[in-house]
N, CA, C and O atoms as a MOPAC input file, in Angstrom:
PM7 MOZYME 1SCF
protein

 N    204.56400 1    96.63000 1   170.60000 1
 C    204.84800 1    97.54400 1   171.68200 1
 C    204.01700 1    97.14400 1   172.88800 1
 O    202.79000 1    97.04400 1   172.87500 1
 N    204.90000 1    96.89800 1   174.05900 1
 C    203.97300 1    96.77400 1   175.44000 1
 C    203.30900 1    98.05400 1   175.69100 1
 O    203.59500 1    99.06900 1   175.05600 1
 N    202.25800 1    98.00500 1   176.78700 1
 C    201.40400 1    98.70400 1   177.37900 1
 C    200.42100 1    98.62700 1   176.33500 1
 O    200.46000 1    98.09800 1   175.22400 1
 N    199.09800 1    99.58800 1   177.23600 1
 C    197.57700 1    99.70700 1   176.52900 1
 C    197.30300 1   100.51100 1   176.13800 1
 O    197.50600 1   101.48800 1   176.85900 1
 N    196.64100 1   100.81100 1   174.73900 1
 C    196.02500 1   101.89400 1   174.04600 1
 C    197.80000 1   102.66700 1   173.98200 1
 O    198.86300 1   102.04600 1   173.99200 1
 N    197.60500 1   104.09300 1   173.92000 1
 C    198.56600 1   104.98800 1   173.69700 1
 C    199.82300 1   105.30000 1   174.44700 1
 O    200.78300 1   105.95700 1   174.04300 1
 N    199.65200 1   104.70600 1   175.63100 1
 C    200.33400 1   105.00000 1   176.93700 1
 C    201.60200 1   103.75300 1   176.52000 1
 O    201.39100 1   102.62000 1   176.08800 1
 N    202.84000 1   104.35900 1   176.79600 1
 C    203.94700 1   103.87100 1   176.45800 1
 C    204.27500 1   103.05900 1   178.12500 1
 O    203.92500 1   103.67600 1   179.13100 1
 N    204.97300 1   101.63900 1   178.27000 1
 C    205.08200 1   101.85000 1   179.71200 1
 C    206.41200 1   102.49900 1   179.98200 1
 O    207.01700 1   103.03900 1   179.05600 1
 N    206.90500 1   102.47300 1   181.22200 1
 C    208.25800 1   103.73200 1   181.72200 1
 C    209.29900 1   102.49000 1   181.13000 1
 O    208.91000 1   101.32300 1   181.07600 1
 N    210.89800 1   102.97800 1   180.62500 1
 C    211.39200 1   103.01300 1   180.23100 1
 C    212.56600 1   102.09400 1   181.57400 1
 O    212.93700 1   102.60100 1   182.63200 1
 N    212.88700 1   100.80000 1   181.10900 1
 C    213.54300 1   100.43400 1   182.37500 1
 C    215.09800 1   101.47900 1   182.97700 1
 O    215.93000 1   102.03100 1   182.25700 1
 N    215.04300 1   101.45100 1   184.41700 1
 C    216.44000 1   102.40700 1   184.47300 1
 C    217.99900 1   101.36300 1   184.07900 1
 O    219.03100 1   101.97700 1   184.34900 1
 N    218.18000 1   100.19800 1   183.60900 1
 C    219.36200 1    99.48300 1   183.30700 1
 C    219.30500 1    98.32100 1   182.94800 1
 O    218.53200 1    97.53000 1   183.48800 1
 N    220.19200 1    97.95000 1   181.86800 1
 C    219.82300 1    96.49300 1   181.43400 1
 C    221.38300 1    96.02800 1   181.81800 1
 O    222.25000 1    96.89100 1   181.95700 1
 N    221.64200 1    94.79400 1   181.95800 1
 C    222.65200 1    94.02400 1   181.92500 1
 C    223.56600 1    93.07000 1   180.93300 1
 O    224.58000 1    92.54900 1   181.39700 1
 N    223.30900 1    92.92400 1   180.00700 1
 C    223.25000 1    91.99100 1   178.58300 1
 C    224.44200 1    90.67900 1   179.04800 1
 O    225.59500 1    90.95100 1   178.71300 1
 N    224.31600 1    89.76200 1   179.53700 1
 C    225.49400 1    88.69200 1   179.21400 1
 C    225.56000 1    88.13800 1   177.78000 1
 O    224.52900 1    87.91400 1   177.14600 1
 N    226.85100 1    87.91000 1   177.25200 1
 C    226.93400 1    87.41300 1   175.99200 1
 C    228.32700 1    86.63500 1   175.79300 1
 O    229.47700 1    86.78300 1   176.20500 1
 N    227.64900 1    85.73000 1   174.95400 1
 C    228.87900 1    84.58600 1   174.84800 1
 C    230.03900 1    84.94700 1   173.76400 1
 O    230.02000 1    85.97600 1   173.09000 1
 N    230.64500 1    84.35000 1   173.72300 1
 C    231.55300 1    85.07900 1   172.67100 1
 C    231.40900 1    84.53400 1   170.93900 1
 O    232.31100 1    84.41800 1   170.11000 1
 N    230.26800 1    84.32900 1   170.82500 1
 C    230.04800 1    83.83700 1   169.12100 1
 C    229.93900 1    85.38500 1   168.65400 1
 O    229.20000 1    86.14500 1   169.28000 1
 N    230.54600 1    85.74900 1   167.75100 1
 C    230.11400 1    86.80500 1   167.13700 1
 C    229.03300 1    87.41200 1   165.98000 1
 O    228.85800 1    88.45300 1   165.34700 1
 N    228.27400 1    85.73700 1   166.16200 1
 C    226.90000 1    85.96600 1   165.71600 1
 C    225.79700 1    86.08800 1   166.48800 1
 O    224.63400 1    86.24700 1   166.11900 1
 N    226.28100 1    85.99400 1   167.70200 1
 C    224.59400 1    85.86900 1   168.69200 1
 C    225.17500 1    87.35700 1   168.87200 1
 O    224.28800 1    88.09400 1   169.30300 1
 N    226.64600 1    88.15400 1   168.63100 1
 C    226.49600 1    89.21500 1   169.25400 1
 C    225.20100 1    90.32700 1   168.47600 1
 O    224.15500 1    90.88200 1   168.81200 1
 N    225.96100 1    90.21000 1   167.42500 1
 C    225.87500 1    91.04600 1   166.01800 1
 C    224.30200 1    91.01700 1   165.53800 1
 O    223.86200 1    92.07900 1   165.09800 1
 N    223.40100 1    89.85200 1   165.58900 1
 C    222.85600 1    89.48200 1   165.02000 1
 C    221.33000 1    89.62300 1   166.44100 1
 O    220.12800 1    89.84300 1   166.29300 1
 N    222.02000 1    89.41500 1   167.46700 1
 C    220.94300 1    89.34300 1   168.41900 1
 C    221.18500 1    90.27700 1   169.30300 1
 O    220.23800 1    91.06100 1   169.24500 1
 N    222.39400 1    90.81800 1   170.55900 1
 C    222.10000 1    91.30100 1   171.39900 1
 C    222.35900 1    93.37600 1   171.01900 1
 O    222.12800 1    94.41100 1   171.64400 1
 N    222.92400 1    93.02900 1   169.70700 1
 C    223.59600 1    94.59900 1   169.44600 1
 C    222.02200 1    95.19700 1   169.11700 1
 O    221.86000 1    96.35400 1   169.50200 1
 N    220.71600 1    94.48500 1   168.38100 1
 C    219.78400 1    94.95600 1   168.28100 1
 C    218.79900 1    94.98600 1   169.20100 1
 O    217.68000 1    95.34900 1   168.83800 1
 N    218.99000 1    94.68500 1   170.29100 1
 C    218.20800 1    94.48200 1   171.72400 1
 C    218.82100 1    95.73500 1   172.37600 1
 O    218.10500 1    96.64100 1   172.80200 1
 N    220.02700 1    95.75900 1   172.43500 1
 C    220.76700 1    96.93100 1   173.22400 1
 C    220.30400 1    98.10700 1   172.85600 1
 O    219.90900 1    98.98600 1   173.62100 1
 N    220.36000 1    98.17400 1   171.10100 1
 C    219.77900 1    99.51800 1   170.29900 1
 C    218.70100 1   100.19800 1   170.70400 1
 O    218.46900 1   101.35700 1   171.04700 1
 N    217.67900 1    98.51000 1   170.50000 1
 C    216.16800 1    99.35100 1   171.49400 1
 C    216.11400 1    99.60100 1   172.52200 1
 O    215.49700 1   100.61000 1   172.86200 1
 N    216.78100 1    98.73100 1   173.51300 1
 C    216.42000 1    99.49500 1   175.37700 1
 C    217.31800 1   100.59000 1   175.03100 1
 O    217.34700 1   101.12400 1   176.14000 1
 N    218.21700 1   101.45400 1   174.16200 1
 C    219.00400 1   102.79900 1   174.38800 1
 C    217.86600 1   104.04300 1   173.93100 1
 O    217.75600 1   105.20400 1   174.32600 1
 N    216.94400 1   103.10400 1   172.74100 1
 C    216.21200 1   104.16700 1   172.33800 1
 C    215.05900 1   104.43200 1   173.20500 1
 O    214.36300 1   105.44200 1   173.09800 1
 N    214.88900 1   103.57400 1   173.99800 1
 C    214.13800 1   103.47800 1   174.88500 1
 C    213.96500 1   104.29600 1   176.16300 1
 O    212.96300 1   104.52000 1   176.84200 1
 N    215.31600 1   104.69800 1   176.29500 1
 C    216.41300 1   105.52700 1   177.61100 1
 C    216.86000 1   104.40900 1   178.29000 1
 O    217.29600 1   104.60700 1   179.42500 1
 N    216.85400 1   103.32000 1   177.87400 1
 C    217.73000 1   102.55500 1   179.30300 1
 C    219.38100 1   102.48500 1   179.06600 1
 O    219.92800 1   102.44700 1   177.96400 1
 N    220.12300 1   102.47400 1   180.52400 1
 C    220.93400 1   102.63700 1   180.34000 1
 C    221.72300 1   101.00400 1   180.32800 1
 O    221.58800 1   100.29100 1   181.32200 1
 N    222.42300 1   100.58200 1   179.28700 1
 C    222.72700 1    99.10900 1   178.97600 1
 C    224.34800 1    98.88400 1   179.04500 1
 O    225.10000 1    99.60100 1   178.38500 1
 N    224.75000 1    98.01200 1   179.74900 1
 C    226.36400 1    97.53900 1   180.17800 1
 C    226.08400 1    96.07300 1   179.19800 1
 O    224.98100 1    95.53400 1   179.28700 1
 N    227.09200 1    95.51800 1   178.32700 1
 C    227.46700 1    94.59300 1   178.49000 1
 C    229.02800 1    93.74000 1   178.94500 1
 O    230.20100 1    94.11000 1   178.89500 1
 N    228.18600 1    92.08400 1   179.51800 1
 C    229.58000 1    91.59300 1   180.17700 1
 C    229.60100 1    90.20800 1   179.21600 1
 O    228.80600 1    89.37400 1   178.78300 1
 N    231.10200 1    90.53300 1   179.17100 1
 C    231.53400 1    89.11000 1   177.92100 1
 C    232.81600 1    88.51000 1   178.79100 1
 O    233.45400 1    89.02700 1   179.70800 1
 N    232.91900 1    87.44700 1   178.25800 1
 C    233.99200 1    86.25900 1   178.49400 1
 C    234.93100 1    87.07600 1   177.50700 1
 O    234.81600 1    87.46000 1   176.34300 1
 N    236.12100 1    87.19000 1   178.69600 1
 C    237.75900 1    87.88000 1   178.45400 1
 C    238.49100 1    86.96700 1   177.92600 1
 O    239.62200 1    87.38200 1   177.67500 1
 N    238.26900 1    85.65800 1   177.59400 1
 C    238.64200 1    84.57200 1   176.73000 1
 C    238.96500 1    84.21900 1   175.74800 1
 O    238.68100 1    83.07500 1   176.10100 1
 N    239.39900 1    84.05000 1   174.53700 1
 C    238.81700 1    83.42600 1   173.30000 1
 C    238.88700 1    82.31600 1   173.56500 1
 O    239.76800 1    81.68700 1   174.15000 1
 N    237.75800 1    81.95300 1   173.05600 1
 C    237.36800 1    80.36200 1   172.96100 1
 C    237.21000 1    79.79100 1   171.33600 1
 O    237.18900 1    80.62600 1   170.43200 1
 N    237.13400 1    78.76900 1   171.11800 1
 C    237.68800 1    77.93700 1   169.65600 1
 C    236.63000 1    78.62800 1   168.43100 1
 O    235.49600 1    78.15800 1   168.33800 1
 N    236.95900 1    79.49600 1   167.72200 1
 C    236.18800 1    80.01400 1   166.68600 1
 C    235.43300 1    81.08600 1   167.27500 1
 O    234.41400 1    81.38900 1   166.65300 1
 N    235.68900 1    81.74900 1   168.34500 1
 C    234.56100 1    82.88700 1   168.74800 1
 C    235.99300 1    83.82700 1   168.64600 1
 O    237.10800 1    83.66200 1   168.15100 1
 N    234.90900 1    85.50700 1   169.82800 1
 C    235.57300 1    86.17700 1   169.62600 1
 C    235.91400 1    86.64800 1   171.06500 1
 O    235.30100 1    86.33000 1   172.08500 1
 N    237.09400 1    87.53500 1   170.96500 1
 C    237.74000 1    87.47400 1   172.40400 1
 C    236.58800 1    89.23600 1   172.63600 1
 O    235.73000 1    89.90700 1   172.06400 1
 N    237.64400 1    89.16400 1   174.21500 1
 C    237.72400 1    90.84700 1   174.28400 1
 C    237.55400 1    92.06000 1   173.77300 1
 O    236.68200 1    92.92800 1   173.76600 1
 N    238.98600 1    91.82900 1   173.19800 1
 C    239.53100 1    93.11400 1   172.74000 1
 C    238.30100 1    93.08300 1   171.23100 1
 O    237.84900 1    94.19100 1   170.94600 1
 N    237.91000 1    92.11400 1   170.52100 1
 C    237.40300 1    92.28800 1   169.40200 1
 C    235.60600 1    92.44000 1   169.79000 1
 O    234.81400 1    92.97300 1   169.01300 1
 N    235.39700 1    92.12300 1   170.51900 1
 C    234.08100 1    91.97400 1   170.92700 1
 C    234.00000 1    94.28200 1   170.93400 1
 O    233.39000 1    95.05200 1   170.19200 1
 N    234.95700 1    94.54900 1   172.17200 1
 C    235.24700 1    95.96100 1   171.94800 1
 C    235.28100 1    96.71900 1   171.10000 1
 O    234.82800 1    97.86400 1   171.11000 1
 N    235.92500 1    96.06700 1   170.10200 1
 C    236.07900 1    96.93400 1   168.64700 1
 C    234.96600 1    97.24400 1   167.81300 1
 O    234.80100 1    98.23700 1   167.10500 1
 N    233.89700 1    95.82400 1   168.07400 1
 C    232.61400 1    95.65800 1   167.43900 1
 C    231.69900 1    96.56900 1   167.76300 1
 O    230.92400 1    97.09800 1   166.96600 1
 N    231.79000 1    96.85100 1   169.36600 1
 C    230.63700 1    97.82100 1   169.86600 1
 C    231.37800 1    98.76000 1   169.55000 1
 O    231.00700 1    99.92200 1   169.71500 1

């Protein structure tokens, strides 16, 4: 945990998350980053490639996931 001694620091007001479309960096890395800045209070958007690309995941499934 950042900050010193007991004192929590403030809670950022928004995160941005870019993410590629592997559905292991999603799942595995940014869905548990997102979890903590929410528990945190920040408020978190992510932006993905509207694409499918060769073995990843598109859109609509990336959607379904969150």
């Amino acid at each position: 945990m950042l900050g010193t001694g007991d004192k929590k620091p403030p809670p950022h007001k928004r995160a941005l998350l870019f993410v590629d479309n592997s559905g292991a960096d999603i799942v595995l890395g940014m869905l548990p980053l997102a979890r903590e800045l929410l528990r945190r209070g920040t408020e978190v958007s992510f932006f993905e490639e509207n694409e499918n690309l060769y073995d990843g995941m598109n859109f609509h499934a990336g959607n379904e996931l969150i």
